[in-house]
Backbone bond lengths (Angstrom), bond angles and torsions (degrees), N, CA, C in turn:
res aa  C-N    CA-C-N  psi(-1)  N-CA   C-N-CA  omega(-1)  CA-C   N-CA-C  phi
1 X - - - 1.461 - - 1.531 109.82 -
2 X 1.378 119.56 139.55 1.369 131.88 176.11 1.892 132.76 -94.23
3 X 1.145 89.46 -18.95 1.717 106.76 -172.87 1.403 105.33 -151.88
4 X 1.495 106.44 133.95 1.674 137.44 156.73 1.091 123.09 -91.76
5 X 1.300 113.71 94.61 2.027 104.06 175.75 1.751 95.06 -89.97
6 X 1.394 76.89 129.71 1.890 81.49 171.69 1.585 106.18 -127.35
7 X 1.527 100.24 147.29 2.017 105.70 179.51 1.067 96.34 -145.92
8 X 1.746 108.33 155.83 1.694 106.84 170.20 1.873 87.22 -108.32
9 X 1.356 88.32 -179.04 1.783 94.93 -178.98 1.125 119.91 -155.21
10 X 1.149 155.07 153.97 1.363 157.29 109.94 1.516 127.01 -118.04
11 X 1.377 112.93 119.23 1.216 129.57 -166.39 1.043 121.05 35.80
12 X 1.732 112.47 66.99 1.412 119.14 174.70 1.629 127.20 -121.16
13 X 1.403 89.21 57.64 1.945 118.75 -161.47 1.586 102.95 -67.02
14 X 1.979 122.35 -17.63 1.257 110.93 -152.05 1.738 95.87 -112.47
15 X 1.803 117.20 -15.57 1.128 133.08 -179.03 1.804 112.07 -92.74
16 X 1.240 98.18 -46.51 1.836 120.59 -164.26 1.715 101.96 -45.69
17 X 1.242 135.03 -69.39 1.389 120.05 174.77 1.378 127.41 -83.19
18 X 1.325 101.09 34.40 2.099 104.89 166.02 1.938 75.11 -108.86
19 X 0.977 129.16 -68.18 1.752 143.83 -159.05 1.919 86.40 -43.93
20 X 1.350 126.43 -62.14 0.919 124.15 170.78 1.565 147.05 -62.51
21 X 1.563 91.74 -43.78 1.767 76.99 164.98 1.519 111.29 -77.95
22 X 1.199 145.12 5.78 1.274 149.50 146.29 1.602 119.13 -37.64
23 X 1.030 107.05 -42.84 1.771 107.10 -160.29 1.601 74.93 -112.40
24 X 1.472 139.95 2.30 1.376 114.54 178.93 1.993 120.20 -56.83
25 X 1.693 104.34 -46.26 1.518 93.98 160.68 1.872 127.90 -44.58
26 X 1.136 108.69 -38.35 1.367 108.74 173.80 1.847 125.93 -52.46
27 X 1.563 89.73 -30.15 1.990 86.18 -168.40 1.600 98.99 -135.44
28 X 1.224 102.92 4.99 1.737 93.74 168.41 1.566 107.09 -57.07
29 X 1.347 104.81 160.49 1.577 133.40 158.63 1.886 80.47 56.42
30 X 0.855 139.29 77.94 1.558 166.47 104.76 2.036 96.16 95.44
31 X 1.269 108.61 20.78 1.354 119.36 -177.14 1.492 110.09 -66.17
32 X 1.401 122.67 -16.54 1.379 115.74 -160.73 1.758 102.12 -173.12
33 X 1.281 116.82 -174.19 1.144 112.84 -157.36 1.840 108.06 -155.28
34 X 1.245 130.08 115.96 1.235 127.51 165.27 1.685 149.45 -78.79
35 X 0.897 126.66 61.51 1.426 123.19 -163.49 1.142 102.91 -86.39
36 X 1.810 94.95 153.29 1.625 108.84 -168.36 1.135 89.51 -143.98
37 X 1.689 134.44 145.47 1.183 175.06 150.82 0.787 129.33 -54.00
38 X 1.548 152.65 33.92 1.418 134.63 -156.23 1.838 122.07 -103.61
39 X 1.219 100.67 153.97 1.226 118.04 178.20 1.329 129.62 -114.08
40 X 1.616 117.80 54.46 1.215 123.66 -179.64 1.491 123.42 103.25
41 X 1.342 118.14 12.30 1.689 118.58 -175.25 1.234 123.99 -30.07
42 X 1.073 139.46 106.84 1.298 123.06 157.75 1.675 147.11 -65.93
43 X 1.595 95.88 -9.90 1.279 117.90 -156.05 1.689 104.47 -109.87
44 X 1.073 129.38 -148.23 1.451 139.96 150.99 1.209 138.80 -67.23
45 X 1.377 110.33 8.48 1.246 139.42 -170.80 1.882 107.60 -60.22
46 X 1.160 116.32 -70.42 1.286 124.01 169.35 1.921 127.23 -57.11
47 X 0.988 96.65 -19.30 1.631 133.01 154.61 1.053 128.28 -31.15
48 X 1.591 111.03 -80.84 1.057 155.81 158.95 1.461 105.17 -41.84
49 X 1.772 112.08 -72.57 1.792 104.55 -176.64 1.416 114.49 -76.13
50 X 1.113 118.10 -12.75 1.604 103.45 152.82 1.513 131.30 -83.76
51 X 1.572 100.36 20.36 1.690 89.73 177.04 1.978 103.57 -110.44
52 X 1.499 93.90 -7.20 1.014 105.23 -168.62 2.106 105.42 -99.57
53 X 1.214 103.95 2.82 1.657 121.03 -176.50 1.374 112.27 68.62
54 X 1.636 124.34 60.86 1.213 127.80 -153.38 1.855 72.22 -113.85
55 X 1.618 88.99 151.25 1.414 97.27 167.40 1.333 96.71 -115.17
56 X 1.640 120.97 154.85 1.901 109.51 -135.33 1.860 80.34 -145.04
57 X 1.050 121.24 151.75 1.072 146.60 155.30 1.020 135.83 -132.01
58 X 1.294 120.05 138.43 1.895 130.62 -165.36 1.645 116.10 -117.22
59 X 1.830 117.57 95.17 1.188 111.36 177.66 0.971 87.75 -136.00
60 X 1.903 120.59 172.16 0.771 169.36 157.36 1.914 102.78 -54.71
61 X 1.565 94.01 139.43 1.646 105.47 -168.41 1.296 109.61 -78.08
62 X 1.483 128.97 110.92 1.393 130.81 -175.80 1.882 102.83 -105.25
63 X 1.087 118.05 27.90 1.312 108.32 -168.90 1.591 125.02 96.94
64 X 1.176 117.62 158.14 1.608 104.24 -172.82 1.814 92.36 -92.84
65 X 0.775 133.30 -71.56 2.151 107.66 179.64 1.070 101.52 -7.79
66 X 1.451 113.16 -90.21 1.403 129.45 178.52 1.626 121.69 -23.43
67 X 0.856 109.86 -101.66 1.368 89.75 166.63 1.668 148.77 -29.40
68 X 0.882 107.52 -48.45 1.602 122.72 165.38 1.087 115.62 -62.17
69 X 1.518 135.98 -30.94 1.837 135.72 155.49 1.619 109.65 -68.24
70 X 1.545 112.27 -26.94 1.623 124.32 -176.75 1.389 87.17 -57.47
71 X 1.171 124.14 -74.43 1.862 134.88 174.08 1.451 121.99 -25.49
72 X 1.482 107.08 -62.53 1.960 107.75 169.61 1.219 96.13 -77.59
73 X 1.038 169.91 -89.72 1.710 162.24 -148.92 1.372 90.98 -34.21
74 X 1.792 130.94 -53.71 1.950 110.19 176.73 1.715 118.31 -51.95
75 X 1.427 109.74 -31.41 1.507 126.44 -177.83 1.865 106.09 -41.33
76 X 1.262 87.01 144.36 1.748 100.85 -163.44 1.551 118.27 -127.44
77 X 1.814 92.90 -24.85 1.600 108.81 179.53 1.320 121.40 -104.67
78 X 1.530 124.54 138.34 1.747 133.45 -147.48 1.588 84.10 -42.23
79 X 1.798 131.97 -53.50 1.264 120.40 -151.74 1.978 109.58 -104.22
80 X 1.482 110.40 144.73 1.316 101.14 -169.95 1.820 96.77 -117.92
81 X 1.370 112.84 131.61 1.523 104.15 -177.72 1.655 102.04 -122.85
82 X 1.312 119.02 93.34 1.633 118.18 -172.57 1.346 96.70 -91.12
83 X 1.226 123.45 134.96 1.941 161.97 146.15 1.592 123.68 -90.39
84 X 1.183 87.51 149.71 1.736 97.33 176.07 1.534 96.10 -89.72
85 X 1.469 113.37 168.15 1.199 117.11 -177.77 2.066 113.68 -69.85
86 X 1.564 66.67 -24.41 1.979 79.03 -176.48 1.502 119.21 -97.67
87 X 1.287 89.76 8.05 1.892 97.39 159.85 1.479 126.70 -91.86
88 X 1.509 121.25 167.51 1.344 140.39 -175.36 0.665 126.68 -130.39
89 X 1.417 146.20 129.32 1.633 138.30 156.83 1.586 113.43 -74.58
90 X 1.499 108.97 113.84 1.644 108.93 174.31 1.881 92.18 -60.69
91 X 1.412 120.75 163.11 1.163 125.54 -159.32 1.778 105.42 -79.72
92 X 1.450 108.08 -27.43 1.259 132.83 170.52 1.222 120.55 -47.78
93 X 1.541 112.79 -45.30 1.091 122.10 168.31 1.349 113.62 -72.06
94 X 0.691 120.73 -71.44 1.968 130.88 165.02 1.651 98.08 2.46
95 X 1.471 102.39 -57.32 1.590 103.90 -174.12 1.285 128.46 -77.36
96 X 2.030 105.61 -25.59 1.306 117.73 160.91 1.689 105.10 -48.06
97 X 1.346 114.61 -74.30 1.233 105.21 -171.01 1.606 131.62 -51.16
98 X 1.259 104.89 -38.90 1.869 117.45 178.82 1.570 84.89 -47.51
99 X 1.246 127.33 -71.42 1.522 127.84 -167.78 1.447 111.09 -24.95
100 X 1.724 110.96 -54.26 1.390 104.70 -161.15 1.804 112.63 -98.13
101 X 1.534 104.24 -6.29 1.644 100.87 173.12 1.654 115.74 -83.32
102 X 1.549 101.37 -21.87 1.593 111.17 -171.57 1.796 100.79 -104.72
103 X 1.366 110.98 32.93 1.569 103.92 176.43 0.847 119.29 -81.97
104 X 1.487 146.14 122.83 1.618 150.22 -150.78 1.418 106.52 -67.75
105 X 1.393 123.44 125.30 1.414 131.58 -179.97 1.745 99.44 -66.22
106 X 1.239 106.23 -42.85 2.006 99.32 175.60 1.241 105.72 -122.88
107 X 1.521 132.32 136.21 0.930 141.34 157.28 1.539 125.44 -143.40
108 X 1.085 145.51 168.89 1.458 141.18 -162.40 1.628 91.25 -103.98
109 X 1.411 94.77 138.75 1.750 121.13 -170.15 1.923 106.14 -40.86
110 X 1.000 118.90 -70.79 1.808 127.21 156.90 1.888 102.27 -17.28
111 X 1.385 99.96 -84.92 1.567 97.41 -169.35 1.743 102.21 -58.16
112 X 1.237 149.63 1.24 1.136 138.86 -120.72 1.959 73.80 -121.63
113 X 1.768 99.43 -69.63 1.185 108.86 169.05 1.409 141.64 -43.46
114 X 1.718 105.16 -23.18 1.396 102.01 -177.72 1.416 115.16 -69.29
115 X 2.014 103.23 -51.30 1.309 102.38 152.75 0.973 135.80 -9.41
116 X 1.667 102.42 -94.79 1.533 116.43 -174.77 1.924 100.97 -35.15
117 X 1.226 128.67 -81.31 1.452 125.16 179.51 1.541 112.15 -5.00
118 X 2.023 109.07 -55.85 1.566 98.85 -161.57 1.750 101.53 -58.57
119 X 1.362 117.21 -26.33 1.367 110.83 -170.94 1.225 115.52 -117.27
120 X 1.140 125.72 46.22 1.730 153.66 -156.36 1.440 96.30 -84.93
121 X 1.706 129.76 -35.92 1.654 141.70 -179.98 1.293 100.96 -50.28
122 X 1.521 126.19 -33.80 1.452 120.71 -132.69 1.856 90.11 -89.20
123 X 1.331 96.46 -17.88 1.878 80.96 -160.07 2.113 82.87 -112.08
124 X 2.026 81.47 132.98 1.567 103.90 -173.01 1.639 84.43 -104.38
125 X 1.512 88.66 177.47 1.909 94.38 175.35 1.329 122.10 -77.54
126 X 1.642 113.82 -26.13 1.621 116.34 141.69 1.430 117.10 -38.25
127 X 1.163 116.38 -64.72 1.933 101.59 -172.89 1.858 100.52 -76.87
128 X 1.212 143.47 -37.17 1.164 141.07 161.86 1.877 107.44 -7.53
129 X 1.632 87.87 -72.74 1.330 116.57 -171.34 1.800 106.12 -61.01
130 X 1.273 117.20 -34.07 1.549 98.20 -170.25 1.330 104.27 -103.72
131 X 1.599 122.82 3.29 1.261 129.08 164.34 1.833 101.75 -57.42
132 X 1.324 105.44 -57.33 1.785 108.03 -142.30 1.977 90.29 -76.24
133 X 1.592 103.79 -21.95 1.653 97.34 166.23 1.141 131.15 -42.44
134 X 1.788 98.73 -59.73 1.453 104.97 174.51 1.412 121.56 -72.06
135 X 1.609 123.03 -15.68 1.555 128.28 158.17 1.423 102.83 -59.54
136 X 1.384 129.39 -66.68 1.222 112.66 175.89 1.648 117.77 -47.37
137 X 1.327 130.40 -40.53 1.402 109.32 -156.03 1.666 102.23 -82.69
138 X 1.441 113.42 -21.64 1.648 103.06 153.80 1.492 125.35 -77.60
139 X 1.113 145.83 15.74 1.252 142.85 -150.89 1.203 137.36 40.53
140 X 1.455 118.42 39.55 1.405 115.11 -148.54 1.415 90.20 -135.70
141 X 1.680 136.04 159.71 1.310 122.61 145.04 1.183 142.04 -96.70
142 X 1.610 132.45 155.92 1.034 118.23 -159.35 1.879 117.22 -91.65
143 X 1.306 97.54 82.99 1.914 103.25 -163.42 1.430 90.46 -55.65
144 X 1.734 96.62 153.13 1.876 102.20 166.09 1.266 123.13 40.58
145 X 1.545 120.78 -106.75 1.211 121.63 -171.13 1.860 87.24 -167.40
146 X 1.646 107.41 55.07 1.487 121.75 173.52 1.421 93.92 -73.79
147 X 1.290 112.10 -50.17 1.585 118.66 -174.09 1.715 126.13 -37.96
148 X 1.174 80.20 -30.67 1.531 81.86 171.44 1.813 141.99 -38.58
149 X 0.800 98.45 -29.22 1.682 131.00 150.75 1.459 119.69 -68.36
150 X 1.306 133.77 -1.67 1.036 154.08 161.35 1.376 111.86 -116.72
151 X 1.168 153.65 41.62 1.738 172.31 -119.07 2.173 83.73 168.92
152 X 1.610 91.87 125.61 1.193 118.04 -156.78 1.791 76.30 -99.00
153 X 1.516 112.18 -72.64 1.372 124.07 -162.60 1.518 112.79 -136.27
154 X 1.591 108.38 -178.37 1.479 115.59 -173.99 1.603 91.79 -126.42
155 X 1.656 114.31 133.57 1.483 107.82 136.52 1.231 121.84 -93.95
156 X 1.261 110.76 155.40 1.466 134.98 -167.07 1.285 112.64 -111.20
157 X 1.319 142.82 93.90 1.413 134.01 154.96 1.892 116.67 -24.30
158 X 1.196 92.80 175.49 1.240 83.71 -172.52 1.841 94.78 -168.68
159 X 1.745 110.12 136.07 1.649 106.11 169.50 1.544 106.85 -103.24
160 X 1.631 124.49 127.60 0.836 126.02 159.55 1.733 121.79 -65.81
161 X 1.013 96.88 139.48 1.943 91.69 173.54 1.950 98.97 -116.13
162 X 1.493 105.75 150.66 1.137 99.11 -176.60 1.567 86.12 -146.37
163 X 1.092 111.91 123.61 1.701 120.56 173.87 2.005 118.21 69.55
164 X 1.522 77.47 6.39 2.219 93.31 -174.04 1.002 105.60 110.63
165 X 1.479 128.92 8.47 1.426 130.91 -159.65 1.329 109.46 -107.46
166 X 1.070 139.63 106.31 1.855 128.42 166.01 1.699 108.14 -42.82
167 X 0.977 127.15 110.40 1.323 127.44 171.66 1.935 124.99 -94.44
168 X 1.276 89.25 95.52 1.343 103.01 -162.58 1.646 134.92 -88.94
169 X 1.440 95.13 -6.84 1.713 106.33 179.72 1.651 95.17 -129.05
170 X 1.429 94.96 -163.09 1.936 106.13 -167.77 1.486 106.92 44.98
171 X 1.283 134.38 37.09 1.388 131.96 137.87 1.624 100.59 87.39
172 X 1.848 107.77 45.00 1.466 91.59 -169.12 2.074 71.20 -130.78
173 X 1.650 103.35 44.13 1.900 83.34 -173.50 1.687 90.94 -173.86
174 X 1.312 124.63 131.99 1.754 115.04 -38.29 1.205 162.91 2.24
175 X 1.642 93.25 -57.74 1.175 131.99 -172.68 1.640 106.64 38.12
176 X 1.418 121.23 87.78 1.777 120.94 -155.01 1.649 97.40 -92.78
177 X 1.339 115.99 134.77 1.496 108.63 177.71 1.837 98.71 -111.44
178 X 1.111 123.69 143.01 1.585 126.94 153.83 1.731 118.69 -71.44
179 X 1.079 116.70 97.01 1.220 131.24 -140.73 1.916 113.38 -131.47
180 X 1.303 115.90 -32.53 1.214 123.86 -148.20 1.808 92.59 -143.43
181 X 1.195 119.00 104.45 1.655 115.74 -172.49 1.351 104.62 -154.91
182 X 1.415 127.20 165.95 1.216 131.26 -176.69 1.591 95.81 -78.74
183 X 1.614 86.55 153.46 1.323 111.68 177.09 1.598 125.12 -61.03
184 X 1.718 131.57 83.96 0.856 123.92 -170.27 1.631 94.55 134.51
185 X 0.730 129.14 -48.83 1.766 130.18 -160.86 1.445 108.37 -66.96
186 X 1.721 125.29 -16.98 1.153 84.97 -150.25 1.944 88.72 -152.55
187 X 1.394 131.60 150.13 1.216 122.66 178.68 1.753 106.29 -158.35
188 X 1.322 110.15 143.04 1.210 136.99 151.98 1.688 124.75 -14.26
189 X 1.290 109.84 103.25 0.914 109.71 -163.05 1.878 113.91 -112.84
190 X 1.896 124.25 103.67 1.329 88.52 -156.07 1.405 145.50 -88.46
191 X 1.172 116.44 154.84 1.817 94.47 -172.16 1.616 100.07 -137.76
192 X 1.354 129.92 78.46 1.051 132.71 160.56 1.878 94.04 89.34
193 X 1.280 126.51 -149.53 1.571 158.97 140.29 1.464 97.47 -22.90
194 X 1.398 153.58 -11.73 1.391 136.38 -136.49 1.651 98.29 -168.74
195 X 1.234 147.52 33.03 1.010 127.79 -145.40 1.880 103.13 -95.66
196 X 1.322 110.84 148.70 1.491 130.16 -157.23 1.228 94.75 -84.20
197 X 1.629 111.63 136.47 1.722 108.33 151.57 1.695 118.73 -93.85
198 X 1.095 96.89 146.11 1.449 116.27 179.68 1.553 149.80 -115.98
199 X 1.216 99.42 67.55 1.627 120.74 -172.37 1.500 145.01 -57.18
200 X 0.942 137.31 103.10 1.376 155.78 -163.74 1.340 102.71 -57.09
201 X 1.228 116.50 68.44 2.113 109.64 -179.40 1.067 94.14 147.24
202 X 1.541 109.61 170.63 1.575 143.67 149.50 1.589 98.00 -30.09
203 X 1.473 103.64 143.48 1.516 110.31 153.62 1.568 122.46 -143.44
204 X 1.430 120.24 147.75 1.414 112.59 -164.33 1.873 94.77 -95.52
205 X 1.989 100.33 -164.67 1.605 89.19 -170.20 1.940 71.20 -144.85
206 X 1.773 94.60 130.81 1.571 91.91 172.81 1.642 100.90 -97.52
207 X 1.444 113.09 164.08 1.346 120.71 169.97 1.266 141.99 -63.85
208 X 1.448 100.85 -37.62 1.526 125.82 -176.28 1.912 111.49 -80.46
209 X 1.264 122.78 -167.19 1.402 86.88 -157.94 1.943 81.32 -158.54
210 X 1.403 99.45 163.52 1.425 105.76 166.06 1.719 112.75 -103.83
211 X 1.304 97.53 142.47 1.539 109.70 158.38 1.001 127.84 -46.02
212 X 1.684 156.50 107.88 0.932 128.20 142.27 1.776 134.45 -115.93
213 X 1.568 111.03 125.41 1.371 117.70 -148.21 1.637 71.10 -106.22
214 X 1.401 131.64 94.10 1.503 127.44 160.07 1.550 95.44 -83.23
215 X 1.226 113.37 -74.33 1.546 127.37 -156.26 1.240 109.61 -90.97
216 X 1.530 141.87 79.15 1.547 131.07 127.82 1.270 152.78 -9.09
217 X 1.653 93.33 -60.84 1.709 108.15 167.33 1.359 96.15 -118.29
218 X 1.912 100.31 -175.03 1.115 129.49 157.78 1.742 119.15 -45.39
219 X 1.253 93.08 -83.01 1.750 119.48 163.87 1.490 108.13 -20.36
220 X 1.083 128.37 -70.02 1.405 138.04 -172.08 1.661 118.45 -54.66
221 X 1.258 100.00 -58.68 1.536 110.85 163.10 2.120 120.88 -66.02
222 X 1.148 90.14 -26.54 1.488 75.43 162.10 1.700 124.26 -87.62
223 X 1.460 99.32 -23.09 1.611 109.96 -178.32 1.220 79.76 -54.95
224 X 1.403 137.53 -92.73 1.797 150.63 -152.81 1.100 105.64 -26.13
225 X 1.556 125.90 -47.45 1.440 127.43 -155.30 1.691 92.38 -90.99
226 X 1.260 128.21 -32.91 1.071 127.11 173.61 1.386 116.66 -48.15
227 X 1.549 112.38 -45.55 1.506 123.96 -171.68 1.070 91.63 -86.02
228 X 1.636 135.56 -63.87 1.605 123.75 -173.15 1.765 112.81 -38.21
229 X 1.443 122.83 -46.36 1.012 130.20 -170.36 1.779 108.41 -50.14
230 X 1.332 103.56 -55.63 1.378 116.46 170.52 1.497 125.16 -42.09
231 X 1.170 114.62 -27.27 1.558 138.61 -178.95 1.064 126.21 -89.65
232 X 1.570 101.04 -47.41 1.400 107.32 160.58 1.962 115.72 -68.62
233 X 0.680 101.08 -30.88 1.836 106.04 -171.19 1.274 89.61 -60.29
234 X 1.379 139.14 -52.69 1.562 134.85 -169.53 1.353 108.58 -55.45
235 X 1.476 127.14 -35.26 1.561 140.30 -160.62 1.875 92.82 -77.16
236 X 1.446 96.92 -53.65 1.409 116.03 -168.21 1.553 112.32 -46.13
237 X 1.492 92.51 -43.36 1.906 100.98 -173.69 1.092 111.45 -84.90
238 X 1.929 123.96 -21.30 1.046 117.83 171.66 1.865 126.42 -68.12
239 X 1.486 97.76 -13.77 1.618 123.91 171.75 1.637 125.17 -79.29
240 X 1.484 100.75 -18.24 1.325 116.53 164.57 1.712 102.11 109.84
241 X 1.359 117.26 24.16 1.274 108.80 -174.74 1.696 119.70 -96.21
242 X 1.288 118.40 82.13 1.385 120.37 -125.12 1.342 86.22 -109.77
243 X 1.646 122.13 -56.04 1.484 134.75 -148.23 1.692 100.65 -77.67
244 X 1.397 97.97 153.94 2.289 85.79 160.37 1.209 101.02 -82.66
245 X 1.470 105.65 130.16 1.213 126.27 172.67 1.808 117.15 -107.84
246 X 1.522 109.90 113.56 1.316 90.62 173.48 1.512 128.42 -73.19
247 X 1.278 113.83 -7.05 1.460 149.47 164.10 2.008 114.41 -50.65
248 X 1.167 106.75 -41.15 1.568 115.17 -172.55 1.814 86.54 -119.73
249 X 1.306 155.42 -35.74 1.591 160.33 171.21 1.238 97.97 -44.61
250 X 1.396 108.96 -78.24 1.563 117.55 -151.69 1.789 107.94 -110.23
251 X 0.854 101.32 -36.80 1.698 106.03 -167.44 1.320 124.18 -94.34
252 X 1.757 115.47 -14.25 1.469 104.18 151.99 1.379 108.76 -96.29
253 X 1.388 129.85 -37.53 1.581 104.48 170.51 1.350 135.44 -37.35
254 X 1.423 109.13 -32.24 1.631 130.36 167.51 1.579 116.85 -45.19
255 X 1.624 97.11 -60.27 1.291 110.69 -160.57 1.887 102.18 -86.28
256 X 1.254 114.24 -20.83 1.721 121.73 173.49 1.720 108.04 -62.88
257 X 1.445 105.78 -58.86 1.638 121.09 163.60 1.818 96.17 -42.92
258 X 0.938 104.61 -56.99 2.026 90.77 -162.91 1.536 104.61 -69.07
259 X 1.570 114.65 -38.07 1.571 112.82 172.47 1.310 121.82 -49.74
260 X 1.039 127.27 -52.55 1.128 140.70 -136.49 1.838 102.82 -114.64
261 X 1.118 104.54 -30.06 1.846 110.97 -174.36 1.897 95.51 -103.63
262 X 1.241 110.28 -24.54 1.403 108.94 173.79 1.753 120.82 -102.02
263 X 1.368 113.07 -82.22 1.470 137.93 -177.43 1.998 84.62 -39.15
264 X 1.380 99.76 -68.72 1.923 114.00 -171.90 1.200 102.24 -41.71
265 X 1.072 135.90 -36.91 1.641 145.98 -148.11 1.683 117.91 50.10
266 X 1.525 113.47 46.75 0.847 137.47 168.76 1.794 121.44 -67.85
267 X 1.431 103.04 -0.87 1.651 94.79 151.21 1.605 122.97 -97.71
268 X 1.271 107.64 11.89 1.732 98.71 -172.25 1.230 79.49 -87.17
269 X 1.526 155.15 24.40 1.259 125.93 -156.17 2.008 98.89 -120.44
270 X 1.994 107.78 -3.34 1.508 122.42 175.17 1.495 102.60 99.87
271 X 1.191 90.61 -143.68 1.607 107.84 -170.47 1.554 105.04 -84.17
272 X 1.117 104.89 -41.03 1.458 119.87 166.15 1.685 119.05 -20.22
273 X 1.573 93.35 -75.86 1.368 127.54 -170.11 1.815 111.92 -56.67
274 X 1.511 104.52 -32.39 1.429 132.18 179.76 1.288 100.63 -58.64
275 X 1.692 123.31 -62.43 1.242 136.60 -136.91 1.902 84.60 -98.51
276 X 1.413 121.66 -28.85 1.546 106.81 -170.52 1.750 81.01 -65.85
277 X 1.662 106.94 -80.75 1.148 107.84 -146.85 1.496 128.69 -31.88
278 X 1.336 104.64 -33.48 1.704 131.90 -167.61 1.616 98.55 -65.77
279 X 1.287 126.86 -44.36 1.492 137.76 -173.59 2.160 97.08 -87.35
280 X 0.802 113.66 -46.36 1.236 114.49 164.38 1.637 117.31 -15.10
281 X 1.379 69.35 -67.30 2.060 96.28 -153.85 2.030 93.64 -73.01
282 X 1.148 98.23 -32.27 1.913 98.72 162.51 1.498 115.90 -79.74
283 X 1.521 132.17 -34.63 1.220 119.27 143.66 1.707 119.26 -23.90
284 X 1.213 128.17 -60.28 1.279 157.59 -176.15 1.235 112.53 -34.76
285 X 1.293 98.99 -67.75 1.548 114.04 163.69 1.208 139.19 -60.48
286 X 1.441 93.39 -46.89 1.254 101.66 170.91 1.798 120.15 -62.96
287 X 0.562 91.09 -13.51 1.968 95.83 -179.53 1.332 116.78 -86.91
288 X 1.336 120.70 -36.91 1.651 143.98 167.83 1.429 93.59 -56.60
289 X 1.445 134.60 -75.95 1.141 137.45 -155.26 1.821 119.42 -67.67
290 X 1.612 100.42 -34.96 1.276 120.17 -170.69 2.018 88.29 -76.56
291 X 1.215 116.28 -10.31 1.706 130.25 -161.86 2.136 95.85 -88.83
292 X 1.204 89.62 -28.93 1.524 110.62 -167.28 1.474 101.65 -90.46
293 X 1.526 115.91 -45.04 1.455 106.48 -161.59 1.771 91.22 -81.87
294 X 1.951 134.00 -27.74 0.995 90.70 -178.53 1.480 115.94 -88.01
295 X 1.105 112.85 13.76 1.590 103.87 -170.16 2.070 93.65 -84.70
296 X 1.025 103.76 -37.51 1.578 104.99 167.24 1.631 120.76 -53.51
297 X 1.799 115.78 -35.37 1.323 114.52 -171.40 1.466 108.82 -72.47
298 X 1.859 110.06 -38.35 1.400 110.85 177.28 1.260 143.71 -88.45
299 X 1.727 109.84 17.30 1.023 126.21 -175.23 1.792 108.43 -106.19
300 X 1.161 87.83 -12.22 1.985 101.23 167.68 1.183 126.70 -61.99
């Protein structure tokens, strides 16, 4: 087997088989392998990844780091590709990746190159540059794009959708996630609602892109920001943001809304784009303040 898709889950019965039949080219006919994570489903959730031959696990919520390395640590195959439950593989991508998990360990220099060419996008002058490092720190040079075999991981662009909408300006596009890395190199690092992966090497950048259907409704996206907000406030106080500030309350939400819906060009994006940014910039606040009330609860 060549590829590990790993997800954590809870009650994600209405996302789980778009996320899945997605990576189905990847692990059909015994090529790859799915593990899923869960923390208590109530719904069809577990259902669902067993119809799809998910091998399923049942723990208790340790945090999203935590958990989400709990997921690649089950991983078994050289390559690990972790997703949110509410992500997709455009089909394009599907093929980006098959390309780089099934790349021939020997091949003759000619065929070696043609390859490398189809996926020639992936290496920026950032990975260029931390390729010929690690050529230097073995003594070796980095010919062509031999190095490639030395590429830890891939980021993945990614389209947010917000209300059905592709949301394409105010800094929500690319939006590149590190997502797709060899097995072993690389883990979850946490930071509130959002936590970073963190990879040991060079990494390339594929073209093709993931889905992401987070936000549907109104309702839904404010629940998130509600909870993100909460998450973030812990980060916030751990930064020293203790006092009410009308400075972090009112006046960077202001000025995030003008960045991001103006400078970003975050109105070509409609009504849509209006209603993210506008709730955004109250996300904003809300995290500063929620930063204030606990520094108030623990000083009692």
């Amino acid at each position: 087997m060549t590829i590990s898709v790993v997800l954590i889950t809870k009650d994600e019965e209405a996302n789980l088989p778009n996320t899945l039949e997605s990576v189905h080219p990847l692990v059909r006919d015994g090529k790859g392998e799915i593990i899923v994570v869960d923390s208590g489903s109530t719904d069809r959730t577990l259902e669902i990844a067993r119809s799809y031959g998910a091998k399923i696990f049942s723990e208790p919520w340790k945090g999203f780091a935590a958990q989400k390395n709990s997921a690649m640590e089950k991983a078994s195959c050289d390559w690990v590709l972790q997703l949110d439950a509410d992500e997709a593989l455009e089909p394009e991508l599907a093929q980006e990746i098959q390309l780089i998990v099934e790349f021939p360990s020997e091949m003759d220099r000619e065929a070696r190159q043609k390859r490398i060419h189809e996926l020639v996008y992936v290496f920026t002058s950032r990975t260029l540059r931390e390729l010929r490092a690690v050529a230097d720190e073995e003594g070796k040079k980095a010919r062509d794009y031999g190095a490639f075999y030395q590429l830890s991981g891939f980021c993945i662009p990614r389209k947010n959708f917000f209300l059905g909408r592709w949301i394409k300006h105010g800094g929500y596009h690319p939006d590149p996630k590190l997502r797709l890395i060899r097995r072993g190199k690389g883990k979850f690092e946490e930071y509130g609602a959002h936590p970073t992966m963190k990879v040991n090497g060079p990494t390339g950048h594929l073209r093709h892109a993931l889905i992401h259907n987070a936000y549907p409704t109104l309702r839904g996206y404010i629940d998130h920001m509600n909870s993100y907000s909460s998450s973030g406030a812990g980060i916030a106080l751990e930064k020293g943001h203790r006092r009410f500030s009308i400075l972090n309350i009112i006046v960077r939400p202001i000025l995030t809304f003008i960045y991001n819906y103006f400078l970003r060009l975050g109105f070509l994006d409609g009504r849509e784009g209006l209603l993210l940014h506008l709730y955004h910039s109250g996300y904003v606040s809300w995290k500063y303040a929620k930063a204030w009330e606990l520094a108030r609860r623990n000083s009692r």
